[in-house]
C-alpha positions in Angstrom: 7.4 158.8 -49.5 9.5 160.9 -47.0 12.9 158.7 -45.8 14.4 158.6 -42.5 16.0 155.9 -40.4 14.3 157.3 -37.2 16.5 157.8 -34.4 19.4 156.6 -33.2 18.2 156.8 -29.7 15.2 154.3 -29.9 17.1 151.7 -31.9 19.5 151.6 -29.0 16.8 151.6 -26.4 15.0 148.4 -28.2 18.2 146.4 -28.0 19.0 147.7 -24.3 15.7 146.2 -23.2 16.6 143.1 -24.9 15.6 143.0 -28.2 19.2 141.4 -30.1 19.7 142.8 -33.0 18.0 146.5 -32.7 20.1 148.0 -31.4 21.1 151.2 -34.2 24.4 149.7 -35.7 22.5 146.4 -36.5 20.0 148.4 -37.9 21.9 150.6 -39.9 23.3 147.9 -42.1 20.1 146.9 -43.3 18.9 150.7 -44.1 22.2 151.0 -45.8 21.6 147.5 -47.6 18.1 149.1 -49.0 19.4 152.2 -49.8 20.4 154.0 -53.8 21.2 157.1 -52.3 21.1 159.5 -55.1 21.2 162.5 -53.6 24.7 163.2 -54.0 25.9 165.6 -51.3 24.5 162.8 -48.8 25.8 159.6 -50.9 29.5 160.5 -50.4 28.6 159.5 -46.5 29.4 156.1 -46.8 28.3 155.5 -42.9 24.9 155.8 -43.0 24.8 155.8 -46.7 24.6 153.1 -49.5 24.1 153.7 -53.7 24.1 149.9 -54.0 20.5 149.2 -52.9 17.3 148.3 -55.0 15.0 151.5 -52.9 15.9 154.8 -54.6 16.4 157.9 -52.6 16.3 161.2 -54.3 15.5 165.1 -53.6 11.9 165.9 -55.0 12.0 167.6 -58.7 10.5 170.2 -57.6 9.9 172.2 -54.0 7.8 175.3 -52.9 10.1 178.6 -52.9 8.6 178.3 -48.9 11.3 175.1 -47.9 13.9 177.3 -49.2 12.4 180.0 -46.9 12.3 177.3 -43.8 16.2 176.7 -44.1 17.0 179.6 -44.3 14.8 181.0 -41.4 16.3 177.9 -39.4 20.0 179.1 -40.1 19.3 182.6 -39.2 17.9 181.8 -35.5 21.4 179.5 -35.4 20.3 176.2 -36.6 22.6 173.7 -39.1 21.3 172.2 -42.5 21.7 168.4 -41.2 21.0 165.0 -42.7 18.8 163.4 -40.9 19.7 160.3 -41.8 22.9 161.2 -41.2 24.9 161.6 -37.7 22.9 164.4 -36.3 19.4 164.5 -36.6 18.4 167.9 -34.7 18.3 170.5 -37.2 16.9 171.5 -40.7 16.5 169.6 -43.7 15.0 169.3 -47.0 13.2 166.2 -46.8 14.7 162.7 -48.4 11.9 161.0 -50.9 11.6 157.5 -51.8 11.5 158.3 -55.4 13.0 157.5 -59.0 12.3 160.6 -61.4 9.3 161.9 -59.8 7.8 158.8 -59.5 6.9 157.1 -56.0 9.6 153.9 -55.4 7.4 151.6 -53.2 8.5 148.8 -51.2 6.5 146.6 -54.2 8.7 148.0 -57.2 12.0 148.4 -55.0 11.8 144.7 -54.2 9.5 142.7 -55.4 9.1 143.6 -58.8 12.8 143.0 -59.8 12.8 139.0 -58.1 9.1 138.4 -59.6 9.9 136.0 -62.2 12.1 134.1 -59.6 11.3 130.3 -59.9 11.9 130.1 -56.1 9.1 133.4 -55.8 5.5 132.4 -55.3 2.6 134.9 -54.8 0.0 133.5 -52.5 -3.4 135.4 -52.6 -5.7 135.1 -49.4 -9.0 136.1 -49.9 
């Protein structure tokens, strides 16, 4: 259920070696397409954010007193809370869940559920 983009880096290396379209700004628009960001310190970051989409991000309802620990260690030895999801990805984080109030937002209920009684929508069952 963790979120992330993945990096910037390897997007751009796919479309280097030819691969149109994957480069990371092509990319981007479809993870920003997807995305309900409802975590709302990272939602106001319109460029690599989106609230519009059907896959709900959120932070967990509850965490371990030990993340809080790990950030906290990670700023003391120098280190910057980052989204990474965001413009920089090297530094410390609580982690971004694919959830909607605690429960797990799969691809399934994100996007197919909502277009299932689509005329034009036809499950085909191989068995």
């Amino acid at each position: 259920m963790m979120h992330t983009h993945g990096n910037r880096r390897d997007y751009d290396r796919w479309g280097e070696n030819g691969n149109t379209g994957w480069d990371y700004e092509n990319v981007l628009k479809y993870f920003k397409k997807s995305e309900n960001m409802e975590i709302s310190e990272l939602s106001k970051d319109t460029k690599y954010h989106s609230t519009k989409g059907p896959m709900t991000i959120q932070k967990p309802n509850w965490r371990t007193p030990l993340s809080d620990a790990f950030l906290q260690a990670g700023l003391e030895t120098g280190g910057k809370i980052v989204d990474y999801n965001g413009e920089k990805q090297i530094g410390y984080s609580y982690i971004q869940f694919t959830m909607n109030n605690g429960t797990r937002m799969s691809a399934s209920r994100a996007f197919l559920h909502p277009i299932k009684r689509r005329k034009n929508f036809h499950i085909i069952k191989i068995r």
